[in-house]
C-alpha positions as CSV (number, residue, x, y, z in Angstrom):
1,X,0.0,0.0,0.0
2,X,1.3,3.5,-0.8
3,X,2.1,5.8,1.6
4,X,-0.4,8.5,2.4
5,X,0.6,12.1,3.3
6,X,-1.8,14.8,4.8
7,X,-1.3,18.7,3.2
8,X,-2.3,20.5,5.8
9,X,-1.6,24.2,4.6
10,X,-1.8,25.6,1.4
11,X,1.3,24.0,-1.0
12,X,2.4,24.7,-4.9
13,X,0.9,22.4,-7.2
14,X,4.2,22.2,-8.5
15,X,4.7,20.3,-4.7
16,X,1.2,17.9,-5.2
17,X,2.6,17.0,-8.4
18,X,5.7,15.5,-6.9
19,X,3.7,13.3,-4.4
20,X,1.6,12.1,-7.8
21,X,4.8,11.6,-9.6
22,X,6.2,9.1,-6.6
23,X,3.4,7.4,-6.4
24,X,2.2,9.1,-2.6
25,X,-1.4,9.4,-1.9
26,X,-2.2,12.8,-0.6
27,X,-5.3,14.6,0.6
28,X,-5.4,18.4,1.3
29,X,-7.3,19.7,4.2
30,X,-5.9,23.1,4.7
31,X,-7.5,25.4,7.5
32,X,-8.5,23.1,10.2
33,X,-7.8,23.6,14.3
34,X,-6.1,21.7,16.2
35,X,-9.2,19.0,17.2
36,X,-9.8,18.7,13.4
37,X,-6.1,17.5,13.1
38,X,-6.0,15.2,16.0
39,X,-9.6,13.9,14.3
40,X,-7.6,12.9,11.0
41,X,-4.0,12.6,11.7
42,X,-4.3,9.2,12.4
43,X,-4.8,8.0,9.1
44,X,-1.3,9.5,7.7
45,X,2.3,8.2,7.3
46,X,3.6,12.0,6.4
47,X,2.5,15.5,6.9
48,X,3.0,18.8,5.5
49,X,2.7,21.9,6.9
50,X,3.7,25.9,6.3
51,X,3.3,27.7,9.4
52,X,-0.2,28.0,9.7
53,X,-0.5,24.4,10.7
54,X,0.2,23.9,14.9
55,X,1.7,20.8,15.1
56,X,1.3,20.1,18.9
57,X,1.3,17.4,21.2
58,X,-1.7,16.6,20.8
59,X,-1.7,16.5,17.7
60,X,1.3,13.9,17.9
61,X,-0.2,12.0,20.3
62,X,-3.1,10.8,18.2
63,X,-1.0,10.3,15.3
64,X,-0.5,6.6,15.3
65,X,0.7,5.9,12.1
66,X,3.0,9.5,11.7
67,X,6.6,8.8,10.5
68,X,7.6,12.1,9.3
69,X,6.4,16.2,9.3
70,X,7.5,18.0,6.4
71,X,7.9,21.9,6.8
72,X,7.9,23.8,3.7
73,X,10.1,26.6,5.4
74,X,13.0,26.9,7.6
75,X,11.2,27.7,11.2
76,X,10.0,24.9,13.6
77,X,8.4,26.6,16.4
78,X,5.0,25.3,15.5
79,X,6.3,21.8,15.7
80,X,6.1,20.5,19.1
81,X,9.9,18.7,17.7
82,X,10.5,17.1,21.2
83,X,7.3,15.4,21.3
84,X,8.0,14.2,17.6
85,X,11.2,13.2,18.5
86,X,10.5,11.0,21.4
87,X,7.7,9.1,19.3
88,X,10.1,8.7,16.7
89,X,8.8,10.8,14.1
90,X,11.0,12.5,12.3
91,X,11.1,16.7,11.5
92,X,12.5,18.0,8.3
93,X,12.2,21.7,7.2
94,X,14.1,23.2,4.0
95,X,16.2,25.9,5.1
96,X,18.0,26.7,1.6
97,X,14.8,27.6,-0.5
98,X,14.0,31.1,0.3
99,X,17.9,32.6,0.2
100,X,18.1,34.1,-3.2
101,X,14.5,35.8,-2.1
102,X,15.4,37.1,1.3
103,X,19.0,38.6,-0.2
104,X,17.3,40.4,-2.4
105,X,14.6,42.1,-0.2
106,X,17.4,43.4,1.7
107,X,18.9,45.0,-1.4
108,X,15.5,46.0,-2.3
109,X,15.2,47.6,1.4
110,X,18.7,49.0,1.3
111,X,17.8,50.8,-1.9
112,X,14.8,52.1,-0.8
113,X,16.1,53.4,1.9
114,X,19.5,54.8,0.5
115,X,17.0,57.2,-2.2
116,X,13.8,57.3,0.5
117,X,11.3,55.8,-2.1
118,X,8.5,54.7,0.1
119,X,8.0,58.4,2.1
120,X,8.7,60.0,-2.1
121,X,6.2,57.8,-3.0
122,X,3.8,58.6,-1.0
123,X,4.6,62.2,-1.1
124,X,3.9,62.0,-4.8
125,X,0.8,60.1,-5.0
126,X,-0.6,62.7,-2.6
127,X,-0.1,65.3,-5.2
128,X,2.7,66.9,-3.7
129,X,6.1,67.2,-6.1
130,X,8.8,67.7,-3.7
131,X,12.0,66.8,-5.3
132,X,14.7,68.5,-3.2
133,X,13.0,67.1,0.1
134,X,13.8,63.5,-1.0
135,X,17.9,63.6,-1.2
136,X,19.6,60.3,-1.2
137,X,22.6,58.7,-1.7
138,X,24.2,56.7,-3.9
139,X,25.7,53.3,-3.0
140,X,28.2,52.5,-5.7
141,X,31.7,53.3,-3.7
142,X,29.7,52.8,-0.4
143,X,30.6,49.9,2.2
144,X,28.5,47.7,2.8
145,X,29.0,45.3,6.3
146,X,27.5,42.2,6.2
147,X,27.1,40.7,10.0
148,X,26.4,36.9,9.1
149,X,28.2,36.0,5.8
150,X,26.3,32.9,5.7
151,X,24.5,31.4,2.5
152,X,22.0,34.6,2.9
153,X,24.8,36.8,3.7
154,X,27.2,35.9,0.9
155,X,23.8,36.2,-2.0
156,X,23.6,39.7,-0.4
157,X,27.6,40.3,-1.3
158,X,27.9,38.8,-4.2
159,X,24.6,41.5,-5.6
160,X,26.2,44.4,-3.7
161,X,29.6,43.8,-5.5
162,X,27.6,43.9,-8.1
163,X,26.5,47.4,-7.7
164,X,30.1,48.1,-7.2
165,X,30.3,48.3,-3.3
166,X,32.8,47.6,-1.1
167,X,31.8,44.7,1.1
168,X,33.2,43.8,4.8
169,X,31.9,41.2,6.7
170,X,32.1,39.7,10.2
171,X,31.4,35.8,10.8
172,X,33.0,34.0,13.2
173,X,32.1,30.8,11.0
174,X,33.7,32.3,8.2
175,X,37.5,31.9,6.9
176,X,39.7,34.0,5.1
177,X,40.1,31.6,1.8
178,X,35.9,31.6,1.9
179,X,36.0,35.6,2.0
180,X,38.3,36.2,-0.9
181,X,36.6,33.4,-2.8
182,X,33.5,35.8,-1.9
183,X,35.2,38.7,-3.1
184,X,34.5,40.1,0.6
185,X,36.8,41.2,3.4
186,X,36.4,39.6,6.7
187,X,36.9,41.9,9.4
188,X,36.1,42.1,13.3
189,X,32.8,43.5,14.7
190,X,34.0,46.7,16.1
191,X,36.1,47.6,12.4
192,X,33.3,46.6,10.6
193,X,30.6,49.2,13.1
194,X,33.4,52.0,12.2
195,X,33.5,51.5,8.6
196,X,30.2,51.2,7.2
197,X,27.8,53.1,5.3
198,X,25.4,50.7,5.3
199,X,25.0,47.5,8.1
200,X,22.9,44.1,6.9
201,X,22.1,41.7,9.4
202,X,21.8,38.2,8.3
203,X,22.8,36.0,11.1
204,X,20.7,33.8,13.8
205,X,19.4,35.0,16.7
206,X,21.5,33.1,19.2
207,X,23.0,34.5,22.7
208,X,26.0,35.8,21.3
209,X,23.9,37.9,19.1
210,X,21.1,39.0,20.9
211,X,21.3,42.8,21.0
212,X,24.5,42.8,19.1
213,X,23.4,46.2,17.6
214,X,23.1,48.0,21.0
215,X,24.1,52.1,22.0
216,X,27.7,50.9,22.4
217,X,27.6,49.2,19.1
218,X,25.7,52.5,17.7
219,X,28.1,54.8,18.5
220,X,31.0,53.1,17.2
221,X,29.3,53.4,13.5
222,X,30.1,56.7,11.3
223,X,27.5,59.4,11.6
224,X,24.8,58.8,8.5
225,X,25.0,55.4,8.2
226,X,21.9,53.0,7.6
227,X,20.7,49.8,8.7
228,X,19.0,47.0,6.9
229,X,17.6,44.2,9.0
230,X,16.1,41.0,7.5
231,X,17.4,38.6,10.0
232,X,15.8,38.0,13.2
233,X,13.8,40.4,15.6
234,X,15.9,41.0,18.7
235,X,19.3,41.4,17.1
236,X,19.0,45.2,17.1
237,X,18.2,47.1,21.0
238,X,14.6,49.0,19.5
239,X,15.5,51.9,22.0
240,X,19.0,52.2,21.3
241,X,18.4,52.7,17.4
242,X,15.7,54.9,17.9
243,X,17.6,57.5,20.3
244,X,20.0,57.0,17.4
245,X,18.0,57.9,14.9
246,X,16.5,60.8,16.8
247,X,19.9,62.4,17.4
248,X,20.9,62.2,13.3
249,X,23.8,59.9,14.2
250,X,21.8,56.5,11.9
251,X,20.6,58.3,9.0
252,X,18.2,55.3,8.2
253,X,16.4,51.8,9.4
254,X,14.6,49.2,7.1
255,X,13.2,46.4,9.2
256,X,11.3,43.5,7.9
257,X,12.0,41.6,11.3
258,X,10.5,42.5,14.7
259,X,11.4,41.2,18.2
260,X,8.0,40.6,18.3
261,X,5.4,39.7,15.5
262,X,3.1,41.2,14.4
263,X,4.3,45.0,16.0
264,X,1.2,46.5,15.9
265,X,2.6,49.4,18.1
266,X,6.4,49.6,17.5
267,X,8.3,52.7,18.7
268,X,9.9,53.1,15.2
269,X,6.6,53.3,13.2
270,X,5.9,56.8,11.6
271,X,9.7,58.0,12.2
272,X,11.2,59.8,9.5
273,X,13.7,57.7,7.6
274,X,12.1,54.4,8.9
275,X,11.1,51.7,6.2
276,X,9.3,48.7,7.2
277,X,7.5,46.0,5.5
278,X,6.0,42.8,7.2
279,X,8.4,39.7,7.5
280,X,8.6,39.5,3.3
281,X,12.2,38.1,2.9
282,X,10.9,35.1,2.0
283,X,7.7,35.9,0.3
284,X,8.2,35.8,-3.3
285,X,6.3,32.7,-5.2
286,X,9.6,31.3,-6.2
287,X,10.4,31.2,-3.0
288,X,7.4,29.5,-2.1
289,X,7.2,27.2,-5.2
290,X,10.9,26.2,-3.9
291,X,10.5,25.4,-0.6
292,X,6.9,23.5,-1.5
293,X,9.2,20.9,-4.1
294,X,11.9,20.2,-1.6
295,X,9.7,19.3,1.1
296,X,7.5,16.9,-1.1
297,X,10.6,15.6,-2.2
298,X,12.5,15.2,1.4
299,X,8.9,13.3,2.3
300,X,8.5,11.3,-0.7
301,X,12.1,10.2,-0.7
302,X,12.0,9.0,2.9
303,X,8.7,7.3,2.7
304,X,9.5,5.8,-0.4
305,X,13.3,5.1,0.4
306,X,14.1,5.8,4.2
307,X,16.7,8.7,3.0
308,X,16.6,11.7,5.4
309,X,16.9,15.0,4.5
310,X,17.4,18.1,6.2
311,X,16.3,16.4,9.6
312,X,16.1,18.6,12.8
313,X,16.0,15.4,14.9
314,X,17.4,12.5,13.5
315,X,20.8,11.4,12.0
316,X,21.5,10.6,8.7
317,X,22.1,6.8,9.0
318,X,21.1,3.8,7.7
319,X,18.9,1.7,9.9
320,X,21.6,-1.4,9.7
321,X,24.3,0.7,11.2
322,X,21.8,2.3,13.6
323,X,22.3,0.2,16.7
324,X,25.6,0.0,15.8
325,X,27.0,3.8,16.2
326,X,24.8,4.6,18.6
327,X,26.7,5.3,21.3
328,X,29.6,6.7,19.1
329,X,26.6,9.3,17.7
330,X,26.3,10.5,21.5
331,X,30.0,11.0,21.9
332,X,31.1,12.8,18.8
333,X,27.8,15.0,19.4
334,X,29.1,15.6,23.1
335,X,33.0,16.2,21.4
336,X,31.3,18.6,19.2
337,X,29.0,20.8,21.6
338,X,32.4,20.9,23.5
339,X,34.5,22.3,21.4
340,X,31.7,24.5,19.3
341,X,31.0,26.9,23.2
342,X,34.5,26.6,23.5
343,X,35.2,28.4,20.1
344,X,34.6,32.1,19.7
345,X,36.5,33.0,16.8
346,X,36.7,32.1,13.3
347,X,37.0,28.4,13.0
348,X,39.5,27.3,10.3
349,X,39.8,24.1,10.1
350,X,37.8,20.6,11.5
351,X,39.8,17.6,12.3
352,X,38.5,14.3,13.1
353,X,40.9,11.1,13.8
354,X,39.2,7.7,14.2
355,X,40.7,4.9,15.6
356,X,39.9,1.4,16.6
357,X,36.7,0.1,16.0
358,X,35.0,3.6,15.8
359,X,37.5,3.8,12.4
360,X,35.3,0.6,10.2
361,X,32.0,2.6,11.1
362,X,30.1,5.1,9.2
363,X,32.5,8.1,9.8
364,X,30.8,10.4,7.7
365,X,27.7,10.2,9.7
366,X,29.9,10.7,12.9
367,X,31.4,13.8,11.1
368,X,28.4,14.9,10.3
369,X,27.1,14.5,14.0
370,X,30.2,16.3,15.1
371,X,30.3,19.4,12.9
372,X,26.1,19.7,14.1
373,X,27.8,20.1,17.7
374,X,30.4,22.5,16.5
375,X,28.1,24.9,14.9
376,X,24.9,24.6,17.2
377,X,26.0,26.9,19.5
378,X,26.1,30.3,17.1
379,X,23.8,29.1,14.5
380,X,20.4,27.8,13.9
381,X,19.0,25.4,12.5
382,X,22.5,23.3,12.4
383,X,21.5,19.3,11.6
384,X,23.3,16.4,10.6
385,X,22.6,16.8,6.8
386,X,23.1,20.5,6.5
387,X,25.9,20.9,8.6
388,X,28.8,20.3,6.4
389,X,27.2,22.5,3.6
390,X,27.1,25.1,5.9
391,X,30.8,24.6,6.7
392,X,31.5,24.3,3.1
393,X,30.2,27.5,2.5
394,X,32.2,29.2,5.1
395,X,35.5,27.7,3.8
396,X,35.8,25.6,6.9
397,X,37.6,22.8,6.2
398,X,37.1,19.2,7.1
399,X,39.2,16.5,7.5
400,X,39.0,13.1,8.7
401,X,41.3,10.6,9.7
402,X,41.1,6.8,10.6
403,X,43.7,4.7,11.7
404,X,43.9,1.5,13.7
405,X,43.8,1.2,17.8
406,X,47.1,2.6,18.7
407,X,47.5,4.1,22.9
408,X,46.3,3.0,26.1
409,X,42.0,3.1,24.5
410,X,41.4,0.5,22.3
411,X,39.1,2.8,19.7
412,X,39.1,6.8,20.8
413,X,37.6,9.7,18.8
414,X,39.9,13.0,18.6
415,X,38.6,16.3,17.6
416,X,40.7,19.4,16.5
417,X,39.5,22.6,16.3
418,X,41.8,25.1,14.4
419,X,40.8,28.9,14.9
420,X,42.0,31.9,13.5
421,X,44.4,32.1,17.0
422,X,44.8,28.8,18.1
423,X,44.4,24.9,18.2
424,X,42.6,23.0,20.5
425,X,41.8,19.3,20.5
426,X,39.2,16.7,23.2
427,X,39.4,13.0,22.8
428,X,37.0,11.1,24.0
429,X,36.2,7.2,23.8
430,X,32.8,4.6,24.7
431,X,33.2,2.4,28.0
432,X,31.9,-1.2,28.2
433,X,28.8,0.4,29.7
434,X,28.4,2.0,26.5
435,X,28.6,5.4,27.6
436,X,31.0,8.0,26.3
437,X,33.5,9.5,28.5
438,X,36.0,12.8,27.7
439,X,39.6,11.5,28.0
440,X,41.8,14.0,27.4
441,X,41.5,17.8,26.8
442,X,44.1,19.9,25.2
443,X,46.6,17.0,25.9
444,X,45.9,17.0,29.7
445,X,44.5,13.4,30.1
446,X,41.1,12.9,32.0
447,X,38.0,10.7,32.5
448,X,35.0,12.7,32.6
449,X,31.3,11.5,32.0
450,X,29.6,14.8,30.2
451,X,26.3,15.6,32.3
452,X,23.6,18.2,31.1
453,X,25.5,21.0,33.1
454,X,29.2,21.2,33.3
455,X,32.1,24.0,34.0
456,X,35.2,24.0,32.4
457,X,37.7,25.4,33.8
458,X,41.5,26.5,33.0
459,X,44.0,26.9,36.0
460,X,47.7,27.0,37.4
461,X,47.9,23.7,39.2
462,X,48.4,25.4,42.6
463,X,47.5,24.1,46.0
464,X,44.5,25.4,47.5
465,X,42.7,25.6,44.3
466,X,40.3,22.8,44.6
467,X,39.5,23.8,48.5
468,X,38.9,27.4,47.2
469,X,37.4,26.5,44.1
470,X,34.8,24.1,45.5
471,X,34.4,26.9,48.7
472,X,33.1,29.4,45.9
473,X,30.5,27.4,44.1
474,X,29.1,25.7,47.7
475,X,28.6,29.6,48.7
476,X,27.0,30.4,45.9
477,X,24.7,27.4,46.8
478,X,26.0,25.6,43.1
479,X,26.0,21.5,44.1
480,X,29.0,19.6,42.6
481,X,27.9,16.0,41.1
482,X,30.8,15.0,39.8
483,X,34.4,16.3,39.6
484,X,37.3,15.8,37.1
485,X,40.7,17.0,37.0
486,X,43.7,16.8,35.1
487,X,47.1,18.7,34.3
488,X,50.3,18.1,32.2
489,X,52.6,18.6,34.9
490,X,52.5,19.2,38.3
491,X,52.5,23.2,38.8
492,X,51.6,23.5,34.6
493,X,48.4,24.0,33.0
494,X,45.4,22.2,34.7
495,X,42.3,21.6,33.8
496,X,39.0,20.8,35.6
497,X,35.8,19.8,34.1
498,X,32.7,19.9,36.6
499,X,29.3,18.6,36.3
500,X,26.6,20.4,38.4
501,X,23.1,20.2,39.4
502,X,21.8,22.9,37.7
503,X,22.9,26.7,35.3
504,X,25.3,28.5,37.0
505,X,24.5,32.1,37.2
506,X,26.8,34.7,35.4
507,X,27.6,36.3,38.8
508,X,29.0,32.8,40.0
509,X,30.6,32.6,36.9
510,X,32.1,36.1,37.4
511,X,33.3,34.9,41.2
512,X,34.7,32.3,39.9
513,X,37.0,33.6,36.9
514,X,38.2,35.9,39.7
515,X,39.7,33.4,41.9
516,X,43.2,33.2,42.4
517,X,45.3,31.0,39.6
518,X,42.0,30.6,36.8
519,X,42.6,31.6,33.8
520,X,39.3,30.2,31.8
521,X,35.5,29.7,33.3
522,X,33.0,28.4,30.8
523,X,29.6,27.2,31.8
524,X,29.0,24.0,29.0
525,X,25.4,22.3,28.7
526,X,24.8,19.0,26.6
């Protein structure tokens, strides 16, 4: 029997006609609540939705026969993806279908707002001809600073080069050989703020880059610059650009992206030199037409063939080697959230040496579970499938290494991370209990079992450190579960990796970095 597929928001034909093509039976039932999913949803092996569509527990709960959710866009959050993931169904989206589209609505908005169409515009049409009250500027010669030279972000430089700009960009993902391939030059956040005549955002909305365009990062731009945002709402402080704006320092804003959507009342509407337009980076019908054919075709082909695509949840191997790598899966993931909130500058190049038994596995699958761990923390949307494109496009490069058991672990994963100022490397191997365990650090061997919060920490080996160390977190009321240490030589470099009960607060973080002898504090969670 073929495989049937629910469309539950509207979808290109061009998309139906794939599931006809395959050979998928399909009904379309667009515009129905939540109880008239959980009605139906039983009665499907696949569903599709845009972003109308709440996926919800509920809704995942009563759907018995569910294998897979398509999502004909790149955002999740309607997806209830943990309670798909712990009944096994698996969540794709297609995050590469609406880039061209969103790169050019920021040029479109940068345009507008470098020669102030919309407020001519409407100036014109109400019978008014005002031609010396709509001065602009021209942006052949300008610079243009990209913050997130990404696949969006890179679209948006290779059109501005186009209208003979200079382009600077700032990506910690992004290398040097990627940036002159670009034709772009990659600079740091604070040259690129100084230099600009025009700032586009295109980078996730993570921690690191929440508020990145604050009043500090304000006044460090020129005086009459302009700002394009297209990203993500909450990248820019609202109050912060607006004072800016108010005092003449930011000559312009074009927004497309709120902190919080719809804005029916946000402090920028009606300012002079304000353009907005309502979340249409990605709202152009090829755009739509795009996105609608990959995600019939990620659907079809796993239904039809068990291939995975673009999976938020799942890893992309076979079911043979499934129970198999397992347990390697968890550890490379664990190596690679390790190093990926270790790393805050541009990452260079990926190492990954196999060797033992993990070396006659599926490496590439382990890879590609260890670069998802690397690039989680800064970026969204990071899965097993996309995450070596997305390092391919930033010039990262990979390299992997097997090789039979050789030292005291009969088969041991190492990971080496090589930034723009340094190298740093974690090991790590699977016990006869099958769980993974960190073995060594920077070269300092250790045993450490990685639990959902840890601190890492770089010290003198000194004595008194552990007393004082420990004495600090019990103040702070922080419980210790578990407590690892190692160090290359007695008095030399020391590490200690320390799992916890619960988040350490940044002002126990901040105690702690000021203790005698530390060097490093980093709060990790896995």
């Amino acid at each position: 029997m073929a495989p049937k597929v629910l469309i539950a928001d509207n979808l290109s034909e061009k998309a139906v006609a794939v599931f006809k093509q395959r050979g998928i039976e399909f009904d379309i039932k667009t515009g129905l609540d939540r109880d008239g999913i959980v009605d139906i949803i039983g009665d499907y092996e696949g569903l599709v939705v845009r972003s109308s569509t709440k996926v919800t527990e509920k809704v995942i709960a009563a759907a018995t026969q569910l294998k897979v959710i398509g999502r004909a866009g790149v955002g999740v959050d309607t997806i209830d993806v943990n309670a798909a993931t712990a009944k096994g169904i698996i969540v794709m989206n297609t995050p590469f279908g609406n880039s061209i589209t969103t790169a050019e609505h920021a040029i479109s908005l940068m345009l507008a707002l470098a020669r102030k169409i919309p407020a001519a515009d409407q100036s014109t049409q109400a019978g008014n001809w005002n031609r010396n009250g709509f001065m602009g500027v021209e942006v052949t010669a300008k610079t243009l600073g990209i913050i997130g030279c990404g696949n969006i972000g890179a679209i948006v430089a290779d059109r501005a080069l186009g209208l003979r700009m200079k382009v600077i960009a700032f990506d910690p993902f992004l290398s040097v050989e990627r940036s002159v391939e670009l034709g772009v030059e990659k600079v740091e956040l604070d040259d690129l703020l100084a230099r600009s005549d025009f700032i586009t955002l295109h980078t996730p909305l993570t921690d690191k880059t929440r508020n990145i365009i604050d009043a500090a990062a304000l006044n460090k731009m020129k005086a009459g610059m302009r700002i394009i945002n297209c990203a993500r709402g909450g990248l820019i402080v609202d109050e912060a650009l607006k004072a800016a704006l108010e005092a003449g320092h930011v000559a312009g804003v074009a927004l497309d992206v709120y902190a919080q959507e719809p804005p029916t009342d946000h402090m920028l509407f009606g300012m002079e030199n304000v353009v907005c337009t309502p979340h249409l980076g990605a709202s152009t019908s090829e755009a739509q037409v795009n996105v609608a054919i990959q995600v019939a075709e990620q659907v079809s082909d796993f239904l039809l063939e068990g291939a995975v695509a673009n999976a938020i949840n799942m890893p992309s191997i076979s079911s043979d080697e499934a129970t198999k790598l397992q347990p390697y899966v968890k550890l490379v993931q664990q190596l690679g959230l390790f190093a990926g909130q270790l790393t805050e500058t541009g990452l260079c190049k990926i190492k990954l040496e196999y060797a033992g038994e993990v070396a006659e596995m599926n490496t590439k699958a382990l890879t590609a579970t260890a670069l998802a761990g690397i690039l989680q923390p800064l970026l969204e949307h990071v899965n097993l499938v996309n995450a070596p494109v997305i390092a391919k496009q930033r010039g990262i490069q990979i390299e992997e290494v097997t090789r039979p058991t050789s030292g005291a672990y009969g088969t041991y994963v190492r990971l080496t991370i090589t930034t723009d100022r340094q190298e740093r490397s974690v090991a790590g191997t699977v016990f006869r209990d099958g769980k993974p365990r960190i073995i060594q650090v920077k070269g300092i061997n250790m045993e450490a079992e990685l639990g959902p919060h840890m601190l890492y920490i770089t010290n003198n080996d000194k004595p008194g450190f552990i007393g004082t160390l420990g004495a600090a977190l019990g103040d702070a009321g922080v419980n210790i579960a578990t407590f690892h240490l190692g160090r290359l030589e007695q008095g030399g470099d020391a590490i200690a990796l320390i799992e916890v009960d619960e988040e350490v607060p940044a002002n126990v973080l901040e105690a702690v970095s000021n203790l005698p002898h530390v060097r490093q504090v980093k709060a990790l969670a896995f």
